[in-house]
TIRO-955757 format. One record per residue: residue in three letters; x, y, z of N, C-alpha, C, CB in turn. Coordinates in steps of 0.001 Angstrom, whole numbers, plus 524288, in hexadecimal, padded with zeros to 5 digits. Glycine has a CB too. Layout:
<pts>
(pt "ALA",(X,Y,Z),(X,Y,Z),(X,Y,Z),(X,Y,Z)),
...
</pts>
This chain:
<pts>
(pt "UNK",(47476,12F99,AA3A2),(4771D,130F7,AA859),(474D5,13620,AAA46),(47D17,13151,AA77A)),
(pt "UNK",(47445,135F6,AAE3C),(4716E,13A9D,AB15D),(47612,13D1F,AB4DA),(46C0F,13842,AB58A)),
(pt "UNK",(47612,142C1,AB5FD),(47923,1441F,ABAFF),(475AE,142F9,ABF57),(47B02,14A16,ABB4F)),
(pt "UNK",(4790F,14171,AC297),(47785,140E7,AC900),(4724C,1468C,ACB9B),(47F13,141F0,ACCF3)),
(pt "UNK",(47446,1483B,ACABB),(47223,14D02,ACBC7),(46D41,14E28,AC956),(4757B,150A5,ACA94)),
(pt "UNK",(46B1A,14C19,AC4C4),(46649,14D18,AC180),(46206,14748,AC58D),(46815,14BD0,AB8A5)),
(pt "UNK",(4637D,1441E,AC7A1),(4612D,13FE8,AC76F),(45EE6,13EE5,ACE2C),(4655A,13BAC,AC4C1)),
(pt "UNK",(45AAE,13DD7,ACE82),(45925,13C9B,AD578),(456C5,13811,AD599),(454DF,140CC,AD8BF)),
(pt "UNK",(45920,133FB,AD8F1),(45829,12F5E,ADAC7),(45465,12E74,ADED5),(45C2F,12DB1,ADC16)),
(pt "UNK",(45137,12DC5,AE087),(44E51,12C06,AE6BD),(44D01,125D1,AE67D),(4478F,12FB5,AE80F)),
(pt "UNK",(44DB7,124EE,AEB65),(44DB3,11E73,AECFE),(45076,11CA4,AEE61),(44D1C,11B15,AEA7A)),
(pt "UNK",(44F22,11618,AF06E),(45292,113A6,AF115),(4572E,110D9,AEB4B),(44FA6,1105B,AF456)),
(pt "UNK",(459DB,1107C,AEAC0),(45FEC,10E43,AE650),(46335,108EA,AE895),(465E4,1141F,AE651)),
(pt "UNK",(463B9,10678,AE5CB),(46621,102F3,AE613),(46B4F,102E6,AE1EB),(46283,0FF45,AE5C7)),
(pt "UNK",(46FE3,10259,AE27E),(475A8,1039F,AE014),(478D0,0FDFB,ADF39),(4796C,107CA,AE49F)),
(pt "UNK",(47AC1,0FE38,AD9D1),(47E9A,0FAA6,AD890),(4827F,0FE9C,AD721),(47D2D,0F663,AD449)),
(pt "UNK",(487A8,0FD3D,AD866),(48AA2,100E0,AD7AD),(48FBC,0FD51,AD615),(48AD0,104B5,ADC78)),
(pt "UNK",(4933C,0FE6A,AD14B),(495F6,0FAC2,ACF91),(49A52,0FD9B,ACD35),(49322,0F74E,ACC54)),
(pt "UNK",(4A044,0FA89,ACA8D),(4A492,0FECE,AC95C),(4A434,0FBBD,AC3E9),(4AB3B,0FF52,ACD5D)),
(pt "UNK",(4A359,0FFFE,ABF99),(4A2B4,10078,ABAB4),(4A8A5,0FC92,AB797),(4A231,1077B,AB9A7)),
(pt "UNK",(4A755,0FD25,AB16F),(4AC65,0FB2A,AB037),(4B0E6,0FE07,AB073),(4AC61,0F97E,AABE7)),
(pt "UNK",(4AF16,10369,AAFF7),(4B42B,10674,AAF64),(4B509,109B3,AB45B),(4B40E,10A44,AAA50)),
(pt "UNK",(4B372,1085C,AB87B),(4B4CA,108A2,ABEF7),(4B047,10CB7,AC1FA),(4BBD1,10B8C,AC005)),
(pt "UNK",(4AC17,10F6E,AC0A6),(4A97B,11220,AC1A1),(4A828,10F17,AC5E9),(4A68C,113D3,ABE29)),
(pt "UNK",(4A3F4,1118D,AC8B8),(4A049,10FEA,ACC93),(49B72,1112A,ACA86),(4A109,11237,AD1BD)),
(pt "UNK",(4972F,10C12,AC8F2),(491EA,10CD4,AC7F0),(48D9B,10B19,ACC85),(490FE,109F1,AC309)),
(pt "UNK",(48903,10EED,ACC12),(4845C,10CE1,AD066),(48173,10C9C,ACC56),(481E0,1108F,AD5C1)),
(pt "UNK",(47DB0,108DB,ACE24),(4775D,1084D,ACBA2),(473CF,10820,ACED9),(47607,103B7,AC899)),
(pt "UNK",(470A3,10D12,AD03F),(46EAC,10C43,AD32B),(466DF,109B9,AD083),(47058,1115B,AD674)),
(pt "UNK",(465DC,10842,AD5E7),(460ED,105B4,AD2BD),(45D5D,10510,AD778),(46227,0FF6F,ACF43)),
(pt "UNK",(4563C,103C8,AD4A9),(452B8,10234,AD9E4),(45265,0FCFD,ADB0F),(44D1A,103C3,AD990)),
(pt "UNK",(453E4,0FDA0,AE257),(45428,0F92B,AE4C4),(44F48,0F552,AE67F),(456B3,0FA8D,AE89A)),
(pt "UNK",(44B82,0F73D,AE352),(44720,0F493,AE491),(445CE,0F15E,ADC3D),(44172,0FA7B,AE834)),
(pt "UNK",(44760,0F3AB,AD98B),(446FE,0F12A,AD4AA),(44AB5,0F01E,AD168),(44451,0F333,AD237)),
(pt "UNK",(44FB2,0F211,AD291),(4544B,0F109,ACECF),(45428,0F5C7,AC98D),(45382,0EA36,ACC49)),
(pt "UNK",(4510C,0F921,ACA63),(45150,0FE1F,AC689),(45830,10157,AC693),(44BDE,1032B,AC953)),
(pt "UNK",(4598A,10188,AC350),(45E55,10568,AC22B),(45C36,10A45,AC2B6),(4610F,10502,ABC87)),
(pt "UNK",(45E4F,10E71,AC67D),(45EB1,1124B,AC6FC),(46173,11814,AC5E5),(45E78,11117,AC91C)),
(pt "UNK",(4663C,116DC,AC53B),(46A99,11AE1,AC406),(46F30,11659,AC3B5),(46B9A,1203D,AC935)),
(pt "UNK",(472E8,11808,AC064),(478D0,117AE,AC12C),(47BE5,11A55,AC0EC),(47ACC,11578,ABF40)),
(pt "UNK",(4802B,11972,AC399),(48428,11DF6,AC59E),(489BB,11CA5,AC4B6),(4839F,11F05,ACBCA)),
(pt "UNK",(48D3A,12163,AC4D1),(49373,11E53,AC197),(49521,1219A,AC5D1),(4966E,11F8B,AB9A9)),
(pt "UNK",(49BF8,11F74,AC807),(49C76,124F4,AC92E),(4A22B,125F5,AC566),(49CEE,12647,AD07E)),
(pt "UNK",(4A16C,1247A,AC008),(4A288,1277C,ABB50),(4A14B,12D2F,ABA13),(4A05F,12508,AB7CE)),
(pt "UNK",(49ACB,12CFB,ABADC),(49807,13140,AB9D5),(4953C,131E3,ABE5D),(494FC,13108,AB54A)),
(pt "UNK",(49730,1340C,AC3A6),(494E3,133D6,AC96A),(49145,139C1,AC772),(49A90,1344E,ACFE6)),
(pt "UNK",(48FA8,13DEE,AC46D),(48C62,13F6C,AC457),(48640,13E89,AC1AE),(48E71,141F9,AC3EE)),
(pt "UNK",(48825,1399D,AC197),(48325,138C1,ABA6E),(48134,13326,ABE44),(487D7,1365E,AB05B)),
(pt "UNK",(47B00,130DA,ABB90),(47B41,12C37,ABC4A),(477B6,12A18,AB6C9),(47947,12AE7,AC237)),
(pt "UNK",(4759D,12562,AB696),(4732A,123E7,AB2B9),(46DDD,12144,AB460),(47687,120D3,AAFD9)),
(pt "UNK",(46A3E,123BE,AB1FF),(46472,12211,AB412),(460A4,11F0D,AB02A),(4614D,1274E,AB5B2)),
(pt "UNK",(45EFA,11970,AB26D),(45B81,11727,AAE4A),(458FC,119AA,AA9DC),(457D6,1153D,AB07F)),
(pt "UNK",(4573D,11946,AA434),(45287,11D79,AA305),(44E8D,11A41,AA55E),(4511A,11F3E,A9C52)),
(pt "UNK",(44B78,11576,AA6E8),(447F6,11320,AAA50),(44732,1155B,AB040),(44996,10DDD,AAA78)),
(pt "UNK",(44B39,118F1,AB0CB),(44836,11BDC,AB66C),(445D3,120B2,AB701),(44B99,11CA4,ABA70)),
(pt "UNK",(44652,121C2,AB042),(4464C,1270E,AB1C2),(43F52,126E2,AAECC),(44C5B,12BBC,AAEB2)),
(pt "UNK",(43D0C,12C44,AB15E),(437E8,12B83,AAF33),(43857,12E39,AA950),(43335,12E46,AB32F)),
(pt "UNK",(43A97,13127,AAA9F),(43A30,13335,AA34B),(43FBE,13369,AA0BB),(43785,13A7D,AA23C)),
(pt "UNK",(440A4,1304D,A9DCB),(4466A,131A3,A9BBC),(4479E,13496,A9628),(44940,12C5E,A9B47)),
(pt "UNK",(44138,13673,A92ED),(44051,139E9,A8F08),(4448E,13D23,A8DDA),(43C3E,13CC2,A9014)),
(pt "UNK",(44604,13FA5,A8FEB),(44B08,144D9,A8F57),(44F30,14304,A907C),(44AE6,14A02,A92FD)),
(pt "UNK",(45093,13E71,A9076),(45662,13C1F,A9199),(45936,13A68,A8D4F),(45662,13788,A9513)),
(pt "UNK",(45DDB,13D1E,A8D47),(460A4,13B6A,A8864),(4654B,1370B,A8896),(462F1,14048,A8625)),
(pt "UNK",(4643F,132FF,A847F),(46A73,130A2,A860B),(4702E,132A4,A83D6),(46A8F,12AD5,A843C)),
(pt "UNK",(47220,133A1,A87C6),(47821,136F7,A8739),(47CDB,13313,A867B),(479AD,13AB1,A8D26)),
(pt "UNK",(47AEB,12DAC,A895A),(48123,12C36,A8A46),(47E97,125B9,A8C9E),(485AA,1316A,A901B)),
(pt "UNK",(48087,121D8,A88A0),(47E1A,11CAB,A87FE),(484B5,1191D,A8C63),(47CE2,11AAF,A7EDF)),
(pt "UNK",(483CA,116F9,A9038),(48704,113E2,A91E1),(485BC,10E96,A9119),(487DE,114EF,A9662)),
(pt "UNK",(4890F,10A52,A8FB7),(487F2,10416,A8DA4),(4842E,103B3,A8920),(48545,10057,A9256)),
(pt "UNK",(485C3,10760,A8532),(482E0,105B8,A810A),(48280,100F0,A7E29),(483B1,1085D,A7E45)),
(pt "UNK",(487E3,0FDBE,A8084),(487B7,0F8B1,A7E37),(48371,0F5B5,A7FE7),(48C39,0F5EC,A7F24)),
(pt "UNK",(47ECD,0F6C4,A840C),(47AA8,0F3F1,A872E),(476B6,0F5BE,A8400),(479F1,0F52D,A8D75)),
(pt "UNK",(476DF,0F9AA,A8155),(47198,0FBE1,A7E91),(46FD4,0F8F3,A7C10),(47197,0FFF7,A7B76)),
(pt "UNK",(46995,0F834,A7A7B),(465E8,0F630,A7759),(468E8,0F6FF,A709F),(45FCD,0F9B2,A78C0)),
(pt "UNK",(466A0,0F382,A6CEB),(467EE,0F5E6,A6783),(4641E,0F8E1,A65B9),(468F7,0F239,A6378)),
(pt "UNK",(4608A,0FAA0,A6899),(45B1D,0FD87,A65EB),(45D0E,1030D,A687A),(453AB,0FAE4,A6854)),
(pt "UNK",(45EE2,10391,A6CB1),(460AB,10953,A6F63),(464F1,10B65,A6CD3),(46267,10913,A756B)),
(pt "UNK",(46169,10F2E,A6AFC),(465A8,115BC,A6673),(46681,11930,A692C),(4629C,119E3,A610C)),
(pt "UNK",(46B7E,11C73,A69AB),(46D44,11F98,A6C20),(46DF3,123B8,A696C),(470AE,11E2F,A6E35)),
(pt "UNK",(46C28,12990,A6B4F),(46D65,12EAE,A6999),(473FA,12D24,A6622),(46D94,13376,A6FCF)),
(pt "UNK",(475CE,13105,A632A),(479AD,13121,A605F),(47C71,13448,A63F9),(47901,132B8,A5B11)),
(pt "UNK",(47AE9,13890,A67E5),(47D1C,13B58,A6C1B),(47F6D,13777,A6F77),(47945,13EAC,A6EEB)),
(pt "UNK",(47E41,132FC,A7200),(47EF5,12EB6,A775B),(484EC,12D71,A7625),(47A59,12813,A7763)),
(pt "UNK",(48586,12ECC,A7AEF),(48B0E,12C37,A7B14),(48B0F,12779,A7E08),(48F3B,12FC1,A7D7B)),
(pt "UNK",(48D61,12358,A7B79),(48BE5,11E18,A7CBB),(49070,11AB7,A7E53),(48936,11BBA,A7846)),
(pt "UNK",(49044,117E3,A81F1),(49526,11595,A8301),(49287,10EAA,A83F9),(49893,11923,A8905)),
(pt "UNK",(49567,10C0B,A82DF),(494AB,105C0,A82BB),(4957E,104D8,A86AF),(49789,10240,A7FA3)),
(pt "UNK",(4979A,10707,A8AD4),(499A3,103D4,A902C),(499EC,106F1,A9251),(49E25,100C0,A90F7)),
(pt "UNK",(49B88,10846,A9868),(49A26,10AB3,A9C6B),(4A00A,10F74,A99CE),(499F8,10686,AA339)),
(pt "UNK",(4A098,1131C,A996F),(4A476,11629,A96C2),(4A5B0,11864,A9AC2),(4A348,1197D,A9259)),
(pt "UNK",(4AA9C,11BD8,A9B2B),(4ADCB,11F58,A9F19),(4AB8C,12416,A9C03),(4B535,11EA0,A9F91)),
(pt "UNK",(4A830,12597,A9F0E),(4A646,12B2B,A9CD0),(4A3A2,12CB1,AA023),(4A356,12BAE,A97FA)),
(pt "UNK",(4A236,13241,AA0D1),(49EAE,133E6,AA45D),(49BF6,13A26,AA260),(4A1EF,133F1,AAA15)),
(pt "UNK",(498C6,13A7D,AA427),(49465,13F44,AA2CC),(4969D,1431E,AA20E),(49076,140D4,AA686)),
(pt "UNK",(495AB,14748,A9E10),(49903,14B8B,A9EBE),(496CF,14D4A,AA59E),(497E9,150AD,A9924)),
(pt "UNK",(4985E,15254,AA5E2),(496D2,154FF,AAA5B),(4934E,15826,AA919),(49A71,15770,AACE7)),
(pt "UNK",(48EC4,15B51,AAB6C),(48AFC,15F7A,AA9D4),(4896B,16364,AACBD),(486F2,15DB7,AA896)),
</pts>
């Protein structure tokens, strides 16, 4: 999860926008020329969003903090002993910083 504020978009976006299980409002936004996922957005956490690691050019220095639908994970993918991990979309949100 990224803050809003760290992250810059240019282009054209294409948006699915849908109401979660536990009543949020989610977007996905994505490219309208290939079907690429771009960002997603809660407005759970209206300062944060979540960004592919496939978009980004270097994701080297990125740490995983915080695993959502781990029940979807691979059985070969190991997680830091730090990750806080939730099986399903959880009522939680970022601290503040």
């Amino acid at each position: 999860m990224f803050r809003v504020d760290q992250v810059k978009i240019s282009g054209d976006l294409g948006e699915y926008v849908y109401t979660s299980a536990n009543g949020s409002q989610v977007t996905k936004a994505f490219c309208p020329n290939c079907g690429s996922p771009i960002y997603g957005c809660n407005t759970n956490a209206p300062d944060h969003m979540t960004l592919p690691l496939g978009s980004m050019d270097n994701a080297e220095d990125l740490e995983v903090q915080v695993v959502i639908f781990n029940r979807d994970k691979q059985h070969w993918d190991t997680l830091p002993e730090t990750t806080a991990i939730f099986e399903t979309q959880p009522d939680w949100k970022p601290e503040k910083v």
